[in-house]
C-alpha positions in Angstrom: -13.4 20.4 -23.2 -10.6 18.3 -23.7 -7.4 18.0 -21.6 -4.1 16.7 -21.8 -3.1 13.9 -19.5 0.3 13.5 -18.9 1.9 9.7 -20.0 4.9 8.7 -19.0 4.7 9.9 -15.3 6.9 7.3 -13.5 9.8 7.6 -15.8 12.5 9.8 -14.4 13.6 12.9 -16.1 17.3 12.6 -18.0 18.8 15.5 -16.6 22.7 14.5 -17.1 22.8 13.6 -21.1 21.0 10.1 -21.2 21.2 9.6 -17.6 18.9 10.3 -14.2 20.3 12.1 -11.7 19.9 8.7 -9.8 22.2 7.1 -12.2 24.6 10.0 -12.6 25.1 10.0 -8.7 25.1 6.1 -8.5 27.9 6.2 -11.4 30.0 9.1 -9.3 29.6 7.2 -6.0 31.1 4.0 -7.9 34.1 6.3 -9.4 34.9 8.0 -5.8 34.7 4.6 -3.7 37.0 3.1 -6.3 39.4 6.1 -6.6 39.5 6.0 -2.4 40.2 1.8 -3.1 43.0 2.7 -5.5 44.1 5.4 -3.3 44.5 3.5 0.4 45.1 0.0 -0.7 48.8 -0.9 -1.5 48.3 -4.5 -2.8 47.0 -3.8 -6.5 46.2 -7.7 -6.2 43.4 -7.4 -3.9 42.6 -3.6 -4.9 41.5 -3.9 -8.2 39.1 -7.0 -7.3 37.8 -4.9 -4.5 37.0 -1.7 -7.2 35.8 -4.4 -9.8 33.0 -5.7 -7.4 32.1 -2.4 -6.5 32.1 -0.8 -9.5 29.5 -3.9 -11.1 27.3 -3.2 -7.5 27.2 0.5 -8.0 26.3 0.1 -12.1 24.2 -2.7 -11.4 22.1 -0.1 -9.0 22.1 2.5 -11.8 21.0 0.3 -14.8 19.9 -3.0 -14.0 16.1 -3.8 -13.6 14.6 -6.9 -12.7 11.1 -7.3 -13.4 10.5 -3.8 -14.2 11.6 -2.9 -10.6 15.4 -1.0 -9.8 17.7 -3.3 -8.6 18.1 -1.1 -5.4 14.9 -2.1 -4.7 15.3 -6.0 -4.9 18.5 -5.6 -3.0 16.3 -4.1 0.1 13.7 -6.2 0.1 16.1 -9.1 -0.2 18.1 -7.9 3.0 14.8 -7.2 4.7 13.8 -10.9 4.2 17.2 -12.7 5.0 17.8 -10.4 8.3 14.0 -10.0 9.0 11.8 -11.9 11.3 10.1 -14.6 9.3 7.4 -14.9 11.9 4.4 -12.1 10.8 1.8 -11.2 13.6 -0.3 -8.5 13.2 0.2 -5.6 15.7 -1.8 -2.9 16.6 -0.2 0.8 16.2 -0.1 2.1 19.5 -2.4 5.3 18.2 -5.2 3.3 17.0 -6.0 1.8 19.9 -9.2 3.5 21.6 -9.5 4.3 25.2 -12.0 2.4 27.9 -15.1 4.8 27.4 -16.9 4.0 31.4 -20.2 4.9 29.7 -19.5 2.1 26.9 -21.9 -0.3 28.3 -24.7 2.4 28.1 -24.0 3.1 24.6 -23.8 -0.4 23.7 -27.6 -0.9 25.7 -29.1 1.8 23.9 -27.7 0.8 20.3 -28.8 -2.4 20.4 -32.3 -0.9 21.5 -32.5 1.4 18.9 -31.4 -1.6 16.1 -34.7 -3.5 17.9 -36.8 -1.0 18.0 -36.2 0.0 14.2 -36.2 -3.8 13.7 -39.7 -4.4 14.9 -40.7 -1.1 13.4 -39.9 -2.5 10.2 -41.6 -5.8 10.9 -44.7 -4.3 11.8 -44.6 -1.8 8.7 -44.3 -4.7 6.1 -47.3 -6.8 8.0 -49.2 -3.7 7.1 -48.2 -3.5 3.6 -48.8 -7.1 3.1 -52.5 -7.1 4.4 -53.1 -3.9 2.1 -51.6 -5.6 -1.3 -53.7 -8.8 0.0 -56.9 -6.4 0.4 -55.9 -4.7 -3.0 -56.0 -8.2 -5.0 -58.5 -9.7 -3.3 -61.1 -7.2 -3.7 -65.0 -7.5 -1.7 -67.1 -5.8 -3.7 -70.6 -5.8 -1.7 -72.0 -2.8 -3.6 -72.8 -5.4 -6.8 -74.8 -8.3 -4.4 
């Protein structure tokens, strides 16, 4: 029985014309935050370099992709790494961490007598199988003296 797989499963829907929903709300945000610019800031001199440098951050977010990744997601990663600490140790979560058992001695003793015991078992089993393959090739026959 065959079935159909689905493709293209982590491209996003175009819901607004030829636009995400993710773009279309990346593309209103950049219109609003420039209208509110135009709107508050007298000095058309510094407003319309402040809604030009938004307006190519917020389109950038929406259409620009650098090495097949969103740019939103370079942009995090890059603020992560420049206001991050550089220095990586490894830390236990808090949850993982397992309680002092008072009986873990004991069950530390008797595992690592079972592991001998099953050990020696072992040993003693393949002594016996070698001495019966060396009796199987090596057979005395007495009945033919």
């Amino acid at each position: 029985m065959q079935f159909r797989v689905p493709q293209f499963i982590d491209m996003e829907d175009k819901i607004i014309g030829p636009l995400t929903l993710k773009q279309f709300g990346y593309i209103l945000g950049a219109g609003g935050i420039s209208f509110i610019i135009w709107t508050f800031v007298s000095i058309r001199t510094i407003a319309i370099p402040l809604i030009l440098l938004v307006s190519a951050l917020f389109l950038s977010l929406a259409f620009v992709k650098i090495n097949n990744r969103p740019f939103g997601a370079i942009l995090e990663n890059a603020f992560s790494y420049f206001f991050g600490s550089k220095v990586y140790t490894w830390k236990q979560p808090a949850e993982q961490i397992p309680e002092a058992d008072p009986n873990i001695e004991k069950v530390v003793v008797e595992a690592a007598k079972d592991a001998t015991i099953a050990r020696v078992n072992k040993d003693r089993l393949h002594e016996v199988a070698l001495g019966l393959d060396v009796l199987d090739r090596n057979p005395q026959n007495t009945e033919n003296k």
